[in-house]
C-alpha positions as CSV (number, residue, x, y, z in Angstrom):
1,X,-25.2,1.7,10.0
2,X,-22.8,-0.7,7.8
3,X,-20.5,-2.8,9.3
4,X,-16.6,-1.8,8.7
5,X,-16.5,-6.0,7.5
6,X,-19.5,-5.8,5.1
7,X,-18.0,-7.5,2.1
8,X,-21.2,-6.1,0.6
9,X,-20.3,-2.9,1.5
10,X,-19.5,0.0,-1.1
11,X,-16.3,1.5,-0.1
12,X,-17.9,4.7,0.6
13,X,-20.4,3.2,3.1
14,X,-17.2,2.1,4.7
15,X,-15.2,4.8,4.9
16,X,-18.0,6.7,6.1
17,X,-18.4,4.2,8.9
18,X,-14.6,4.0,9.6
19,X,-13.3,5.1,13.1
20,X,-10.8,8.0,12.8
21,X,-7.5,7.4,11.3
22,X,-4.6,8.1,14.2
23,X,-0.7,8.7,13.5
24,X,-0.5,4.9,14.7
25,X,-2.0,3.6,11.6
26,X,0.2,2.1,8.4
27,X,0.2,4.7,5.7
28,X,-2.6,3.9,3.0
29,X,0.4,3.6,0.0
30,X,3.4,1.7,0.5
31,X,6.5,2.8,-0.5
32,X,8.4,1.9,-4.0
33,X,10.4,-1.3,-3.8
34,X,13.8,-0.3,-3.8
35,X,15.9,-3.5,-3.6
36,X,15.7,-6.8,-5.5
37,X,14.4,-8.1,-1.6
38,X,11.4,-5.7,-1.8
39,X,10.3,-7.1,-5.1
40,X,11.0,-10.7,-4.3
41,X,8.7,-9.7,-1.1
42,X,5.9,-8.4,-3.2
43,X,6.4,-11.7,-5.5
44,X,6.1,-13.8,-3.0
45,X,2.8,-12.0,-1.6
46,X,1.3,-12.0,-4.7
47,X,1.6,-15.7,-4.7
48,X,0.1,-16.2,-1.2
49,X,-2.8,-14.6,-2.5
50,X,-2.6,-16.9,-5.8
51,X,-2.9,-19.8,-3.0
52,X,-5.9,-18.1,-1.3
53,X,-7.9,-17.7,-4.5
54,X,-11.2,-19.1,-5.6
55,X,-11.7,-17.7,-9.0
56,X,-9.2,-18.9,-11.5
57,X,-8.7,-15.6,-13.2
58,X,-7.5,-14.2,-10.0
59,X,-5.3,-17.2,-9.4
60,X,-3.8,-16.2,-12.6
61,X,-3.4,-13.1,-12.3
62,X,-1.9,-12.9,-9.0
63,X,0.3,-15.8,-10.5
64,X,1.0,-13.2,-13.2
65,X,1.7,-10.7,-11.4
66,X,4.6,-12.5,-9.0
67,X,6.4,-13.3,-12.0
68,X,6.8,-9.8,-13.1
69,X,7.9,-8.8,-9.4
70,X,10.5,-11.4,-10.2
71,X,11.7,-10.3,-13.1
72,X,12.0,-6.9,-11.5
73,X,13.9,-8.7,-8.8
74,X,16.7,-10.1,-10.9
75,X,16.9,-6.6,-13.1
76,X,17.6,-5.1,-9.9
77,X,20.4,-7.8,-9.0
78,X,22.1,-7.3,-12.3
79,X,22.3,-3.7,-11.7
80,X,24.1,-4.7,-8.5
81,X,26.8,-7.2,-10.0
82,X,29.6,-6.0,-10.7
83,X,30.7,-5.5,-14.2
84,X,33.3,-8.2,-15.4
85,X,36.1,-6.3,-17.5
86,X,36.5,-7.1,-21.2
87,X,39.3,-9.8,-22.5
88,X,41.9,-7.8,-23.5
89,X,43.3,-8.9,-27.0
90,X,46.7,-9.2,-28.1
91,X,47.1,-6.4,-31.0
92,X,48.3,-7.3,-34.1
């Protein structure tokens, strides 16, 4: 039997081995960010994971990866301001 930790693991030897799923359990997909706080959430995830890593091409990509989140962050905010009206000129 493989263990449910085996790094070695193929993901089918562990689901095969996984206890039942229950109604308790997070749902396997996470739901679209919908405000500029979800994607600044996901940014900042994404660069706790940069932290944790050993290769450098994961470092960079998670690095990567947190910037885009935050570009998508202040997108979103822009959408939110509100628009500034136009100078009005004097006609001629």
């Amino acid at each position: 039997m493989i263990a449910d930790n085996d790094p070695w693991a193929s993901a089918a030897e562990r689901r095969d081995s996984a206890p039942a799923r229950n109604e308790t359990e997070r749902p396997v997909f996470i739901p679209k960010p919908k405000t500029a706080q979800d994607y600044i959430d996901r940014a900042t995830a994404c660069e706790q994971l940069a932290d944790a890593a050993i290769a450098h091409e994961t470092r960079e990509t998670m690095l990567y990866l947190a910037g885009r989140w935050r570009a998508l962050a202040d997108e979103e905010e822009a959408k939110q301001r509100p628009k500034r009206p136009e100078p009005q000129h004097p006609s001629e």
